[in-house]
C-alpha positions as CSV (number, residue, x, y, z in Angstrom):
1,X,-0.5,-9.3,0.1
2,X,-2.5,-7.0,2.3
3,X,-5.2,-4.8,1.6
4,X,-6.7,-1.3,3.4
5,X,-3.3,-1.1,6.0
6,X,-2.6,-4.5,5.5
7,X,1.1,-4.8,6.1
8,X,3.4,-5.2,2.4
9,X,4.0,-8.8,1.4
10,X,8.0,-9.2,0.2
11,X,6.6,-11.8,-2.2
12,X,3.7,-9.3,-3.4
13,X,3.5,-9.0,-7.4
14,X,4.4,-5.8,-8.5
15,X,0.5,-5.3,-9.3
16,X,-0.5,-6.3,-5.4
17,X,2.5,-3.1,-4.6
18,X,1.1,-0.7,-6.4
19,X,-2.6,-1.5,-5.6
20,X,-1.4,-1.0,-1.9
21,X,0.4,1.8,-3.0
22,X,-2.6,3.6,-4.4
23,X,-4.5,2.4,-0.8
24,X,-2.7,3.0,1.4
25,X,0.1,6.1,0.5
26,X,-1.6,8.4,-1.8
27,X,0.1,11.7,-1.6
28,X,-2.6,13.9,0.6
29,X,-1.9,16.7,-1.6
30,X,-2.9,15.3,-4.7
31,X,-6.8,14.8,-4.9
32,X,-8.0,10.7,-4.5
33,X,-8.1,9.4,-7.7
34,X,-11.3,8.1,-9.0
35,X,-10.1,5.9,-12.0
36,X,-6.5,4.9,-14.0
37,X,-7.2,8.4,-15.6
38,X,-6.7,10.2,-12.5
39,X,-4.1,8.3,-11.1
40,X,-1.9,8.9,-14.3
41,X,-2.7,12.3,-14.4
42,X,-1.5,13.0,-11.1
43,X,1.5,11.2,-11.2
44,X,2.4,13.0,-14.5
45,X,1.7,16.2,-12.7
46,X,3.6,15.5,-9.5
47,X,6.6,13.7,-11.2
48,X,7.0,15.2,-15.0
49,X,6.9,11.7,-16.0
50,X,4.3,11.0,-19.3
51,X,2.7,7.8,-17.7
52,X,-0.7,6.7,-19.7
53,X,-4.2,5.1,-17.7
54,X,-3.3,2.3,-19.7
55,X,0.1,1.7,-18.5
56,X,-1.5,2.3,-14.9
57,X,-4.4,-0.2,-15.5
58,X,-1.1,-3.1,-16.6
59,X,0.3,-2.1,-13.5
60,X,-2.8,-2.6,-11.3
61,X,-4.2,-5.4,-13.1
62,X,-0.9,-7.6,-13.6
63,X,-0.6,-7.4,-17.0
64,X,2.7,-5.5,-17.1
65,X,5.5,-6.6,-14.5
66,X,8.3,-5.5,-16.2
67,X,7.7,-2.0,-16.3
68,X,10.4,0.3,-17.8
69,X,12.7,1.8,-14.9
70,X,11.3,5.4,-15.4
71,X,8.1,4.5,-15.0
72,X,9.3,2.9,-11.3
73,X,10.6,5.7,-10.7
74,X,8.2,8.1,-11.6
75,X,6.0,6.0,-9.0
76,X,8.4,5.7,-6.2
77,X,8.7,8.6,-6.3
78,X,5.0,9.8,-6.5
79,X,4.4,7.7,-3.5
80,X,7.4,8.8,-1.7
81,X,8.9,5.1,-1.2
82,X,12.3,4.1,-2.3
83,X,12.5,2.3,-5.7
84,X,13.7,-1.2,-3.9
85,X,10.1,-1.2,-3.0
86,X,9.3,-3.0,-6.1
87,X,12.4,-4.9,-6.1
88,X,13.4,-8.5,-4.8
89,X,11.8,-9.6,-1.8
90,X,15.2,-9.2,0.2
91,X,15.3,-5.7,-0.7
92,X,11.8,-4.9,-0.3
93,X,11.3,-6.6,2.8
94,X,12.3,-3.8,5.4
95,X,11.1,-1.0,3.1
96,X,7.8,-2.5,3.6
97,X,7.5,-2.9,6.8
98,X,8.7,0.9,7.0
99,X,5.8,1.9,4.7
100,X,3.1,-0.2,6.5
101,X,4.3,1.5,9.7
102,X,4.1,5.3,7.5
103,X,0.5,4.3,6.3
104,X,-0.6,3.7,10.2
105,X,1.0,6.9,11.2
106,X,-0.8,8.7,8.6
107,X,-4.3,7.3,9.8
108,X,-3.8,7.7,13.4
109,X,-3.3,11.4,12.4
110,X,-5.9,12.0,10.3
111,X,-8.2,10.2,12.7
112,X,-8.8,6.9,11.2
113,X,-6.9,5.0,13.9
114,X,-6.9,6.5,17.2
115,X,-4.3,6.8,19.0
116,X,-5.2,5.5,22.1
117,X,-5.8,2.0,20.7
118,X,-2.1,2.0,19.8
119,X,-1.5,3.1,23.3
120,X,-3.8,0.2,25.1
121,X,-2.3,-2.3,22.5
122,X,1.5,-1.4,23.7
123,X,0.2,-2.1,27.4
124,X,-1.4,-5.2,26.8
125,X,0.5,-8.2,28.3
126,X,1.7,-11.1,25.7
127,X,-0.9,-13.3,25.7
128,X,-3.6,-10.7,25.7
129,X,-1.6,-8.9,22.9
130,X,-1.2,-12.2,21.0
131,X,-5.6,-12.6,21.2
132,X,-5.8,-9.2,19.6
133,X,-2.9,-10.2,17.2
134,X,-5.3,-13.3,15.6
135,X,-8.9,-11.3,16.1
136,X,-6.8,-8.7,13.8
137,X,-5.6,-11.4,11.2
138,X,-8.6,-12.6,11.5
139,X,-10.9,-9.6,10.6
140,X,-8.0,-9.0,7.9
141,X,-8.8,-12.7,6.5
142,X,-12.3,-12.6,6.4
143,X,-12.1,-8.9,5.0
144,X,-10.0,-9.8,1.5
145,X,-12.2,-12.9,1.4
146,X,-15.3,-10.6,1.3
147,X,-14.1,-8.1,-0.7
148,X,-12.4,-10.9,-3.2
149,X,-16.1,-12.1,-4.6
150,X,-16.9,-15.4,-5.7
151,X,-14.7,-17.3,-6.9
């Protein structure tokens, strides 16, 4: 999967989506959500759609991949994704990739990226592009591997 603007694994559980999801696409005018309670809430707000913290916590945590269809798309469209996000991973495929490439548009305008870096990385030739390619996968690697605890 990915994590903080990791790109969107086809073969991600539905879990692993809607963690990245909450990450990386969380509406900016709906305040960050500090717990399941929060996150429900404002997803009932935005969308009309009853959804309990508990049914968010089985989302997040795994424990409920077969969610019912209104509550997918009560979140698709909260996040503002199209519901073959959470589908197959020949359907989600290119919606992910379009949403990894919408959460790094959102942080190089609110400041979290800058732009420039895109810039320089667009001029780099191929093999210096390809050394920044690994050093990022890299960094991305040993990032999930320290955030992922002991085993």
């Amino acid at each position: 999967m990915s994590d903080r603007m990791g790109e969107v694994s086809p073969a991600a559980s539905l879990a692993e989506k809607v963690e990245w999801l909450i990450r990386n696409l969380w509406p900016e005018r709906a305040e960050p959500p500090r717990n399941n309670v929060d996150t429900a809430a404002a997803i009932a707000r935005t969308t009309g759609e009853d959804i309990s913290s508990t049914t968010v916590w089985k989302l997040r945590t795994g424990r409920q991949e077969n969610p019912q269809l209104k509550t997918l798309t009560a979140l698709a469209t909260f996040f503002g994704v199209p519901i073959g996000f959470f589908g197959f991973p020949t359907e989600s495929e290119p919606i992910g990739d379009d949403l990894t490439l919408k959460a790094l548009r959102r942080d190089v305008e609110n400041g979290v990226i800058r732009p420039e870096v895109l810039r320089a990385l667009v001029d780099l030739s191929p093999d210096a592009r390809w050394v920044v390619d690994e050093m990022i996968l890299g960094a991305a690697a040993a990032d999930r591997e320290r955030h992922a605890g002991p085993a």
